[in-house]
Each structure stands twice: as C-alpha cells, then as structure tokens.
C-alpha positions as protocol buffer text, in pm:
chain_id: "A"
residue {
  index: 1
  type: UNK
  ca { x: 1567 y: -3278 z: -1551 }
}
residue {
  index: 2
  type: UNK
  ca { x: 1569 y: -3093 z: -1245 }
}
residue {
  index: 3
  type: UNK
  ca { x: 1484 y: -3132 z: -861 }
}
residue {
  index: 4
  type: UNK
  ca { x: 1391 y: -2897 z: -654 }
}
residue {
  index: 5
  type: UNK
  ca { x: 1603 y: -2799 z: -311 }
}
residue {
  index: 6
  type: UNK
  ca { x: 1291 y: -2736 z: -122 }
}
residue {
  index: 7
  type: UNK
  ca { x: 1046 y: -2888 z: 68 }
}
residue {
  index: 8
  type: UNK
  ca { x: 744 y: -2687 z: 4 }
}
residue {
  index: 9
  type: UNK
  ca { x: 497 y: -2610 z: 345 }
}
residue {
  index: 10
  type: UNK
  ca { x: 192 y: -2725 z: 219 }
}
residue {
  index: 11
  type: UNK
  ca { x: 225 y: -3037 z: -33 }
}
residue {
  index: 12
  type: UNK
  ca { x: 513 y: -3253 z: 114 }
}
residue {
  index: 13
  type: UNK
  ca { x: 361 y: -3405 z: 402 }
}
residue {
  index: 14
  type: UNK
  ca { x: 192 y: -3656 z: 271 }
}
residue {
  index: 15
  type: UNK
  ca { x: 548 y: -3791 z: 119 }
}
residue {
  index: 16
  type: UNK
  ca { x: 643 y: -3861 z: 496 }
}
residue {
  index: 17
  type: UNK
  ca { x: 291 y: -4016 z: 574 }
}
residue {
  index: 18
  type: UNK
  ca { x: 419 y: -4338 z: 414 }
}
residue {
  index: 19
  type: UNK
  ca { x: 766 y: -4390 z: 604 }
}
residue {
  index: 20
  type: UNK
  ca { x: 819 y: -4652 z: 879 }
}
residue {
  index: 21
  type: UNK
  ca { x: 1112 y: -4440 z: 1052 }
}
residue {
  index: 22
  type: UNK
  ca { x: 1112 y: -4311 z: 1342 }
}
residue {
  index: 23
  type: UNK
  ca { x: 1177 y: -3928 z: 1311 }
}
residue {
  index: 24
  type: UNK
  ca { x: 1432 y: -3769 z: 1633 }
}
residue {
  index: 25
  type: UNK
  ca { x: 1482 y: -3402 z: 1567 }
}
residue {
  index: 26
  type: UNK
  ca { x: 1791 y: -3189 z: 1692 }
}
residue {
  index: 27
  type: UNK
  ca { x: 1800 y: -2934 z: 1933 }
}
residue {
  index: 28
  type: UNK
  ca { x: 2019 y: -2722 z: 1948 }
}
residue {
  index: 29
  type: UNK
  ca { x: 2133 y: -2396 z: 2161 }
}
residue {
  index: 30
  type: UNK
  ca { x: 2344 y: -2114 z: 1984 }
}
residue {
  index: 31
  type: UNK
  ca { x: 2406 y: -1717 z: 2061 }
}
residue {
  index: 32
  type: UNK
  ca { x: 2533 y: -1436 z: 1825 }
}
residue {
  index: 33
  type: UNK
  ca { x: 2618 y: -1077 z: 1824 }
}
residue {
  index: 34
  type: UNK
  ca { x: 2302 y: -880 z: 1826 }
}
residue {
  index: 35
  type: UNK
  ca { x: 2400 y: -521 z: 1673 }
}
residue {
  index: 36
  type: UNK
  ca { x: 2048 y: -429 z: 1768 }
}
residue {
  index: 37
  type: UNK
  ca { x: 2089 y: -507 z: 2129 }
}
residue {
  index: 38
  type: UNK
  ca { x: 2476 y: -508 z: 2186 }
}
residue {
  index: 39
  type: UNK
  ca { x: 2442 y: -792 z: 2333 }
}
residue {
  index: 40
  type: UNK
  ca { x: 2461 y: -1171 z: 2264 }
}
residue {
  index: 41
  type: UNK
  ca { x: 2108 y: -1266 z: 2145 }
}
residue {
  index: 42
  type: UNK
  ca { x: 2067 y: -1638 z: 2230 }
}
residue {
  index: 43
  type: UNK
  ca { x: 1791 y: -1905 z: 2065 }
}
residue {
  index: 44
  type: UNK
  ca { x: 1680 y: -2254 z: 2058 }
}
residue {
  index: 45
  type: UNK
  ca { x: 1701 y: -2410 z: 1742 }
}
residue {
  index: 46
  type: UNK
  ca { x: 1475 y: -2755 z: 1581 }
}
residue {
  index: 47
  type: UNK
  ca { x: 1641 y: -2933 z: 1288 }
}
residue {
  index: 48
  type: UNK
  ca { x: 1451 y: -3196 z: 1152 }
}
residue {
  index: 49
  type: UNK
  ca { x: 1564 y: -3546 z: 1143 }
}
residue {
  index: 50
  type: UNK
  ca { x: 1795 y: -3556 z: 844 }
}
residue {
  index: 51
  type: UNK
  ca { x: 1860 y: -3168 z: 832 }
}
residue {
  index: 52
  type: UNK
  ca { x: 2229 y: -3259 z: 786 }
}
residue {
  index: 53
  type: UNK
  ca { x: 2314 y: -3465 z: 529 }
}
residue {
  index: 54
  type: UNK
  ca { x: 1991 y: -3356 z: 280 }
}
residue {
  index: 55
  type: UNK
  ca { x: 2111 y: -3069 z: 137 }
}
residue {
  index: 56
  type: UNK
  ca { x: 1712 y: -2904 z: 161 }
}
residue {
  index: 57
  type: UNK
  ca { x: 1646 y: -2568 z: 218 }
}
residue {
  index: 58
  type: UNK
  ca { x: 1312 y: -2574 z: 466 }
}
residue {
  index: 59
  type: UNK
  ca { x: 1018 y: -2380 z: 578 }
}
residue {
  index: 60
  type: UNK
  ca { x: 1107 y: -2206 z: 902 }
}
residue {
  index: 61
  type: UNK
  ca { x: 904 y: -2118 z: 1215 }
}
residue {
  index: 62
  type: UNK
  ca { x: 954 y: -1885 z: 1455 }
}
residue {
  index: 63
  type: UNK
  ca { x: 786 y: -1942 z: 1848 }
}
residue {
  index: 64
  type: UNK
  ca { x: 801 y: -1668 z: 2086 }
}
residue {
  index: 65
  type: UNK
  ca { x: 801 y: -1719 z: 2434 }
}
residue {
  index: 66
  type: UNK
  ca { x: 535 y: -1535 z: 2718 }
}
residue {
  index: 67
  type: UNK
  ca { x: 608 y: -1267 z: 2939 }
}
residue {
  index: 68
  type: UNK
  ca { x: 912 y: -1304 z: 3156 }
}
residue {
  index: 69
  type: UNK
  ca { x: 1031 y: -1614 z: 2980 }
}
residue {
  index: 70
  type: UNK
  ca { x: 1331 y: -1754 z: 2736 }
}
residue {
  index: 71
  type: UNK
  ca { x: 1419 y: -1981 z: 2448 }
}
residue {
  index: 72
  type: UNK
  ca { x: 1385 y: -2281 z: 2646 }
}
residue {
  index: 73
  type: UNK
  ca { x: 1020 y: -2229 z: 2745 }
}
residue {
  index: 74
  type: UNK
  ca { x: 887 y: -2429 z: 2453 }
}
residue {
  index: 75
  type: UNK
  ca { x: 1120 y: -2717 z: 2491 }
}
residue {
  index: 76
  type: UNK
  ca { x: 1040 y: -2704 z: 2885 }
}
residue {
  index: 77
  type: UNK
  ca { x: 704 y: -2666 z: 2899 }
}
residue {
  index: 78
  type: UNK
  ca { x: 560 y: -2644 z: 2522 }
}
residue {
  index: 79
  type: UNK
  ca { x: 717 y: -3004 z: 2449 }
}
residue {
  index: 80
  type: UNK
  ca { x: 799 y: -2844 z: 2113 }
}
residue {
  index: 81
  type: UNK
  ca { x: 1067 y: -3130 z: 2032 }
}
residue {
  index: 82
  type: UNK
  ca { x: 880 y: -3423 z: 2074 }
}
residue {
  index: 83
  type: UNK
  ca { x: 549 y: -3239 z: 1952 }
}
residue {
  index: 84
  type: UNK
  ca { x: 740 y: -3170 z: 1608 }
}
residue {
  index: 85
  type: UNK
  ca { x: 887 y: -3529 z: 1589 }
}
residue {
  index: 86
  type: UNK
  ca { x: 535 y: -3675 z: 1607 }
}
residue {
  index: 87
  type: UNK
  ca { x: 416 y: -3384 z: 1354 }
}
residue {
  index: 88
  type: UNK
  ca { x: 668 y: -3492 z: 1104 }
}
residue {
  index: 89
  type: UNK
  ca { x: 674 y: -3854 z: 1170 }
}
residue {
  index: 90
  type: UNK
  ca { x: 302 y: -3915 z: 1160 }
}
residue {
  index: 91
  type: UNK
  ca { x: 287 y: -3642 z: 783 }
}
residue {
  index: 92
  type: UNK
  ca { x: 65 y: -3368 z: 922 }
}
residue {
  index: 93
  type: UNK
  ca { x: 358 y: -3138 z: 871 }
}
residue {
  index: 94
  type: UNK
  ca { x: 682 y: -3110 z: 652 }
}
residue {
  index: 95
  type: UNK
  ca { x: 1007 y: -3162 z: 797 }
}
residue {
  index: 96
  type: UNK
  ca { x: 1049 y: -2828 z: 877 }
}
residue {
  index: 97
  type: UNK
  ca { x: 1353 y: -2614 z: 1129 }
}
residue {
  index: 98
  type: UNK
  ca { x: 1186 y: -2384 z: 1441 }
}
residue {
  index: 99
  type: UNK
  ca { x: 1355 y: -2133 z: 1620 }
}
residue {
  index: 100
  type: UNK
  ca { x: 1266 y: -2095 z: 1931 }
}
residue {
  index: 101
  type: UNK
  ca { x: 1430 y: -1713 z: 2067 }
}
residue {
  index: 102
  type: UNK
  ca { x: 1519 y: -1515 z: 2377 }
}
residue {
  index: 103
  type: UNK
  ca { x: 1428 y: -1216 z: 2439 }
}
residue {
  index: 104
  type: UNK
  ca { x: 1383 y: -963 z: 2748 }
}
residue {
  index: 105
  type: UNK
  ca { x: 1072 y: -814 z: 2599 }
}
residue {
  index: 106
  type: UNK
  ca { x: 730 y: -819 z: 2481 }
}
residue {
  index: 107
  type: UNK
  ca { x: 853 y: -865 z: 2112 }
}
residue {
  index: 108
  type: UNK
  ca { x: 836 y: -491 z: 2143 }
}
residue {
  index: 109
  type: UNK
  ca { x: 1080 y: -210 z: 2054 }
}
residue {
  index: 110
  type: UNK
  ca { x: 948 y: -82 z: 2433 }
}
residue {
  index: 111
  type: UNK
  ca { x: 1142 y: 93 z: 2734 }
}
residue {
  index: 112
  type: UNK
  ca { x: 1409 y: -167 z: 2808 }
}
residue {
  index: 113
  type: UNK
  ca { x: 1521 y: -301 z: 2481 }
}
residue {
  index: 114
  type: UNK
  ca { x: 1396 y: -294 z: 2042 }
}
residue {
  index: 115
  type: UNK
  ca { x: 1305 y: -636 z: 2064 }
}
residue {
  index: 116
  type: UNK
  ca { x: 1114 y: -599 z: 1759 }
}
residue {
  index: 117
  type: UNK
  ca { x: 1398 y: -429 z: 1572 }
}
residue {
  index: 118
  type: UNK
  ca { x: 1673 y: -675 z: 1683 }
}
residue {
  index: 119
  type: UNK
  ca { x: 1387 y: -979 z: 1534 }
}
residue {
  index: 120
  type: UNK
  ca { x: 1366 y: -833 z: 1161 }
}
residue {
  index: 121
  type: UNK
  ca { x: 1667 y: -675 z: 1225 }
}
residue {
  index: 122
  type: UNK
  ca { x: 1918 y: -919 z: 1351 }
}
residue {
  index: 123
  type: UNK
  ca { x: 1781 y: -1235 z: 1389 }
}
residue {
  index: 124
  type: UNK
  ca { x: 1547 y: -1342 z: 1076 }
}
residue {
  index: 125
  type: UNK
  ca { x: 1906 y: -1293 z: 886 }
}
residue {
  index: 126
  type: UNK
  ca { x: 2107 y: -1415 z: 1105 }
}
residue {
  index: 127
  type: UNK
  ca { x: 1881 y: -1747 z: 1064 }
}
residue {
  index: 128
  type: UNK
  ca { x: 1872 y: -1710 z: 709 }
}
residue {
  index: 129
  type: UNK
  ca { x: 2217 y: -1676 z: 638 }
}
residue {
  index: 130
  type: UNK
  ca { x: 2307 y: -1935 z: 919 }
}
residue {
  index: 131
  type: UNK
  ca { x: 2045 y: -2241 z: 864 }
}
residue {
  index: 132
  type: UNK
  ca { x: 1909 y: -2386 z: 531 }
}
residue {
  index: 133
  type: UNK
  ca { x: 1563 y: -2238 z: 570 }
}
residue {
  index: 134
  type: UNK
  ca { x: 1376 y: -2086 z: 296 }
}
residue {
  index: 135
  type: UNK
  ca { x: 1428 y: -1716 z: 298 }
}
residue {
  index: 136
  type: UNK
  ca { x: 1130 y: -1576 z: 118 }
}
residue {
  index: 137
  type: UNK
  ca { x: 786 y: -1493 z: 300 }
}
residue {
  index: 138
  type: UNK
  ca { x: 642 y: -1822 z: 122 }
}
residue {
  index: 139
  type: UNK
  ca { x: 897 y: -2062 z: 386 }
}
residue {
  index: 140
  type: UNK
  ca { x: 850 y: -1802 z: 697 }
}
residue {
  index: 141
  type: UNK
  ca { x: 600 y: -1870 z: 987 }
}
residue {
  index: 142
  type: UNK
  ca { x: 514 y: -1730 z: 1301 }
}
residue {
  index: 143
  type: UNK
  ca { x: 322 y: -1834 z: 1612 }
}
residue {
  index: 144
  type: UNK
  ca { x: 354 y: -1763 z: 1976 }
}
residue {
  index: 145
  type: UNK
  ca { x: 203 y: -1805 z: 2333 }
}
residue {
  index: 146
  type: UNK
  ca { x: 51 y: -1512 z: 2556 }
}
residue {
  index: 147
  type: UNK
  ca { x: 285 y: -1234 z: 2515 }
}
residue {
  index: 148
  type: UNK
  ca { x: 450 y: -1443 z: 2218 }
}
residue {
  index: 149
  type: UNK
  ca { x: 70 y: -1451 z: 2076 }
}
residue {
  index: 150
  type: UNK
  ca { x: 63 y: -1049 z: 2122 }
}
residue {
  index: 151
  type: UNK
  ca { x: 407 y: -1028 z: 1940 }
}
residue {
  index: 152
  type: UNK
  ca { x: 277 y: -1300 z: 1699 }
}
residue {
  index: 153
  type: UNK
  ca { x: -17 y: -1068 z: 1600 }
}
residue {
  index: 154
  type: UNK
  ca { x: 142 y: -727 z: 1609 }
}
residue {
  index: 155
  type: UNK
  ca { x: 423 y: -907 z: 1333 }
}
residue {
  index: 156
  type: UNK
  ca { x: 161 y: -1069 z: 1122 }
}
residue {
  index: 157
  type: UNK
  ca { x: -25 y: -700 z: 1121 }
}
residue {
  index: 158
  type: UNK
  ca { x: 242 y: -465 z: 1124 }
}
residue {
  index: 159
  type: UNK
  ca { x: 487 y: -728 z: 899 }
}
residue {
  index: 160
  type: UNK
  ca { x: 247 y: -927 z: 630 }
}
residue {
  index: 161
  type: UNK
  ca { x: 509 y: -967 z: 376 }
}
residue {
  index: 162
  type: UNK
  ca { x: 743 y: -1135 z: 581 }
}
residue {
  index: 163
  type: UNK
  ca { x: 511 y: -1406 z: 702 }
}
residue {
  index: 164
  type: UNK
  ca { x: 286 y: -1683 z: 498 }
}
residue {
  index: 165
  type: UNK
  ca { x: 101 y: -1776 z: 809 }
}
residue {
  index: 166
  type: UNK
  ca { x: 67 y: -1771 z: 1184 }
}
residue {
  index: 167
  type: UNK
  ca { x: -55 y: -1898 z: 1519 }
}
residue {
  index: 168
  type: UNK
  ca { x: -145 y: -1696 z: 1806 }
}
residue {
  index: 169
  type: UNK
  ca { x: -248 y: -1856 z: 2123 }
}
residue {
  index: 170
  type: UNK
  ca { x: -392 y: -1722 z: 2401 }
}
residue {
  index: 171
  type: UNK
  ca { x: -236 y: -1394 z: 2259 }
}
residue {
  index: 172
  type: UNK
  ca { x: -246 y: -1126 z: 2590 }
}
residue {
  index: 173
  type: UNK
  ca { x: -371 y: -846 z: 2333 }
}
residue {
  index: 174
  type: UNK
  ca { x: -560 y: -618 z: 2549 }
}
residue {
  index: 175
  type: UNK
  ca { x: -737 y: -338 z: 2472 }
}
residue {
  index: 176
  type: UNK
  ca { x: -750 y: -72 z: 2553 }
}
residue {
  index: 177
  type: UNK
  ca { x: -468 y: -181 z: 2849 }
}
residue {
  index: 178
  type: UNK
  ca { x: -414 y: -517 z: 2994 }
}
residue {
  index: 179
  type: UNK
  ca { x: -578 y: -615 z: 3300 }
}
residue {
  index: 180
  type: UNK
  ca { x: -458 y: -591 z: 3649 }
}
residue {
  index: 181
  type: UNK
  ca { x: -329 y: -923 z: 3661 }
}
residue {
  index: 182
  type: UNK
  ca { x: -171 y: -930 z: 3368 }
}
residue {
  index: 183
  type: UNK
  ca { x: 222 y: -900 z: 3373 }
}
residue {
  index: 184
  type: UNK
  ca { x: 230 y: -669 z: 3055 }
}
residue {
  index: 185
  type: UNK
  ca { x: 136 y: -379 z: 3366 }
}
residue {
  index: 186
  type: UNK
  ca { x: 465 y: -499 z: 3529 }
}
residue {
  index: 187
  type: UNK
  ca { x: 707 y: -500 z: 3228 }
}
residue {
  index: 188
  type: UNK
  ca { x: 1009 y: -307 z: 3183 }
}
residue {
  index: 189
  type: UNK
  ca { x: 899 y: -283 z: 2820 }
}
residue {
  index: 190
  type: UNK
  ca { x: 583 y: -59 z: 2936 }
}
residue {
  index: 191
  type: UNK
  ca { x: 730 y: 78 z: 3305 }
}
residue {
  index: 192
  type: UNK
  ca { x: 844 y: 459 z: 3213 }
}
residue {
  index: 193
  type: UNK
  ca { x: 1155 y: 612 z: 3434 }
}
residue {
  index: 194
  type: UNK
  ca { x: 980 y: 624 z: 3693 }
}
residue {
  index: 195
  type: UNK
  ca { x: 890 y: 241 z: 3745 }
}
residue {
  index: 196
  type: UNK
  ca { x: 495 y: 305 z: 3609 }
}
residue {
  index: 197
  type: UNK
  ca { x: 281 y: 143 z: 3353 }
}
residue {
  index: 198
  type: UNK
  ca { x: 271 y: 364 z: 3047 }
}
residue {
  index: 199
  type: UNK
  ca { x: -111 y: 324 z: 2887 }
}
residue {
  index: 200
  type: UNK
  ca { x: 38 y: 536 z: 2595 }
}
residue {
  index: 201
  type: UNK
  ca { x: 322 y: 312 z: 2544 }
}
residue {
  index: 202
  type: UNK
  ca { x: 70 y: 34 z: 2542 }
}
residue {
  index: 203
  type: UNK
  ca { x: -136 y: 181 z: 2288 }
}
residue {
  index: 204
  type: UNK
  ca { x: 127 y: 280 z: 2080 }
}
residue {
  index: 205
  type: UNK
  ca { x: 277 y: -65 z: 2054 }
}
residue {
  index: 206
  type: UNK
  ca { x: -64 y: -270 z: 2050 }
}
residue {
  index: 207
  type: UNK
  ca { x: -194 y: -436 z: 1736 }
}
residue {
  index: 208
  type: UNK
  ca { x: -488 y: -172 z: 1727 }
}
residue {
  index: 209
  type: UNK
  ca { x: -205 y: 57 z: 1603 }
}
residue {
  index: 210
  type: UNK
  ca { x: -189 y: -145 z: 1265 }
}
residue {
  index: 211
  type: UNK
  ca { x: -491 y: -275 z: 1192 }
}
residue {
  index: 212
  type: UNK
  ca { x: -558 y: 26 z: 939 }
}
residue {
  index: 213
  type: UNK
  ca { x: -252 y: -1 z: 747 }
}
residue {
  index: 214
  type: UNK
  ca { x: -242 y: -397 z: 734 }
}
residue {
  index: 215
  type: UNK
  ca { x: -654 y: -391 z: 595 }
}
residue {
  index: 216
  type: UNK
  ca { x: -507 y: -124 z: 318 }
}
residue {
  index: 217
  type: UNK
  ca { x: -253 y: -371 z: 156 }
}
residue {
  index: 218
  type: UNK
  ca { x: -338 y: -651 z: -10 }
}
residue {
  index: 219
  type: UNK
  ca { x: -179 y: -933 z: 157 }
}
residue {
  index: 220
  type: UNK
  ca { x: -370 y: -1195 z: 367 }
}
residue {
  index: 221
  type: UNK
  ca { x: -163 y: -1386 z: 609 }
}
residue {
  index: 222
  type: UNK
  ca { x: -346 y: -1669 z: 797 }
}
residue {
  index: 223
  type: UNK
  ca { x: -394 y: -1647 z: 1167 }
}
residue {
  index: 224
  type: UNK
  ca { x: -521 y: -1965 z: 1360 }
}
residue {
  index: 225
  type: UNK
  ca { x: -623 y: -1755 z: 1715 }
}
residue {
  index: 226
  type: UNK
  ca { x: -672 y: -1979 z: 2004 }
}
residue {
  index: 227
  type: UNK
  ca { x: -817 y: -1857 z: 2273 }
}
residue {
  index: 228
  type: UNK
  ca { x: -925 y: -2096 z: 2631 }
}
residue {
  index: 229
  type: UNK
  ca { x: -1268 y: -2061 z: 2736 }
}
residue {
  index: 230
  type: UNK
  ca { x: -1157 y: -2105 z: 3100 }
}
residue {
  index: 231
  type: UNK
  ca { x: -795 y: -1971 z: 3186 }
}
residue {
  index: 232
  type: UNK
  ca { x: -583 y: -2106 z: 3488 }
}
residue {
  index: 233
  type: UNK
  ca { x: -857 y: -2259 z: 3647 }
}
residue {
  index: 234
  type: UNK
  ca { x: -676 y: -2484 z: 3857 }
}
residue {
  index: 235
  type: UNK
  ca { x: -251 y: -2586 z: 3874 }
}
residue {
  index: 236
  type: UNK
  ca { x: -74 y: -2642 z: 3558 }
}
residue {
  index: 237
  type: UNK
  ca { x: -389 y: -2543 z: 3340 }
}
residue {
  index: 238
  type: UNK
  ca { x: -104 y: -2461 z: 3059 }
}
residue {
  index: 239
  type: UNK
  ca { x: -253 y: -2264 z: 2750 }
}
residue {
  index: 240
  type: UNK
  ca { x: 34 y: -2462 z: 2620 }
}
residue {
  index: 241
  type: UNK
  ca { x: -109 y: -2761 z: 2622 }
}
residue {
  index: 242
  type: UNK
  ca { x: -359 y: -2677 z: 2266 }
}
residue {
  index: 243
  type: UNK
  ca { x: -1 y: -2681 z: 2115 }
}
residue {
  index: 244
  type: UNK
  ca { x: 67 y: -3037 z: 2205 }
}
residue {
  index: 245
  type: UNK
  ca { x: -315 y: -3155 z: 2204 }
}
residue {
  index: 246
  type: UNK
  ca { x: -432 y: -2975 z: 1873 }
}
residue {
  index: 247
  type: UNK
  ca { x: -152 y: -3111 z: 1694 }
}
C-alpha cells in the first residue's frame, strides 16, 4: 500500500474540519541571490502549522503586494497570518505554504527592473527547490491586491500553465492608461528617461496585450475578481479587508 506525500488543494480540507487543535502558522523572512536582478530578492514566507516534521509536499500561493509596497504588506496590513491560521483551522482551506514577495515593481519587466522575469525566473524555483511545495501547475496559486491584482491577472493571462487558480482584488488594470490618481502614472516601472509616464509602455505591459493569445490555448485558470463598489471612501477603507472578511 501506498500514501501519498501530498495534500491535494481541493479535497483535504474537510480532513482538518474535524480537529480540536489550534493551528499557529510560521512566518518567516528569507533573501537570496536574484540572477535576474543582481540583487538580493527578499520574501515573506507562511508554513503551516506542522510544515516541519510532516514530511508533505503542499499547494503553494503566491500574494503580491500594491504599488510602492514590500513582502511585509500582507502580514502588516492583509493579516495574512492569522487569516490563514483561521482558514486552516476552521477546514475551508488545506494546510497550505504562501509566499508573500518583494519587489520594486509592478510585477512588470518595466523601466527600473524585470520583475516579471526575476518571478518565473528566479523565484518560483528558488521556492520550489527551497520549500516542500508542490511544483507542478496543479499545487501553484496566485492572487494579489491593486497592483498585485494587475500582476495577478497579467500572470494568469500571459502564464496559464503555471497557475491552477487565482485571485485578483481590486486589480488597478486600467485601460487604456490608469487614471490620474493612480500611482501606476508615477512608477519607475512606466517613467521613461526622462521622468514621464510612458502610455506605450503601459499598453505594452497591460493584460489587454494577452488576452488573444491566452483565449487561443486551451487552458482555463480560475480568477475570483473582486472589485469595491465604493473605493477609499473614508480612512482605512482597506480593499484588503475582502481578504480577511470573505474568508
């Protein structure tokens, strides 16, 4: 007889419905040589309660962070640790390990850096190789807030096989450019040498660039798209908060 190593995304849940413990993930921070970037490329890291002694490979999510942020935005004000401990604890989810990454971009190969390149590139094996995750589409998800949203969709379009689902809220995927008060016009991924918003950049690297080739292949991945009726309507009004209310 065998067992398997794996704890499958969508059927093991309901094994952890049933338990009285009381679940504590691990978070943990880590950097590594990004070949990509030349640069350290730092993360956040979620291991489930019992990651270390269970010998299980998991499903894996990746969360990117907004405009101008970094891998502790989802810990700080996404709640992410004690939003997945309740997830797990309570069996709506599968223990499961989320990275949480840095980055200087829009999760775009733009002007300042090939933050796109360095994430398939550099960091999915990095993971892989580092964490027991399962490395096959079927154990990879993706989800993001605001510019993490946009990067979240442009993946999922431009990247189907690598995913199995994703989550994109409040995604700032403009078209055809962002608004005024939206920080995509301010940047560095979009500002050209001489400090200005590049609409052709924008274009280029919007999800309306891969629309046609992602509706020619025959891979679905499923998106849940949330998107606020009202937006920043008063202090604090956190599109974050459908993360940690939703769930």
């Amino acid at each position: 007889m065998t067992f398997s190593t794996r704890i499958p995304i969508g059927t093991a849940a309901a094994l952890f419905a049933f338990t009285t413990t009381s679940f504590a993930g691990e978070v943990a921070h880590y950097t590594f040589p990004s070949e990509t970037l030349d640069r350290d490329y730092a993360y956040n890291i979620y291991l489930p309660d019992g990651y270390e002694d269970s010998g299980l490979e998991y499903p894996h999510m990746y969360l990117l962070h907004g405009s101008f942020g970094n891998e502790n935005d989802w810990l700080v004000d996404g709640k992410a640790q004690q939003t997945l401990d309740r997830m797990i604890e309570e069996g709506r989810i599968p223990p499961a390990v989320v990275v949480m990454p840095g980055s200087q971009s829009w999760w775009v190969d733009g002007y300042n850096e090939p933050a796109e390149t360095a994430f398939f590139d550099d960091l999915i094996p990095h993971i892989e190789q580092t964490w027991r995750v399962i490395p096959e589409r079927e154990g990879r998800l993706i989800g993001g807030l605001s510019a993490g949203g946009y990067g979240t969709v442009n993946f999922v379009l431009e990247h189907p096989e690598m995913f199995a689902a994703a989550a994109a809220l409040s995604p700032a995927s403009y078209v055809p450019v962002p608004p005024e008060n939206s920080s995509g016009n301010r940047h560095p991924a979009y500002l050209d040498a001489e400090g200005n918003f590049d609409p052709a950049k924008w274009e280029e690297l919007n999800y309306t660039a891969y629309i046609d080739d992602y509706k020619a292949q025959d891979i679905v991945v499923p998106m849940y798209i949330n998107v606020p009726s009202r937006m920043i309507t008063f202090p604090r009004d956190d599109p974050r908060s459908s993360w940690q209310d939703r769930f």
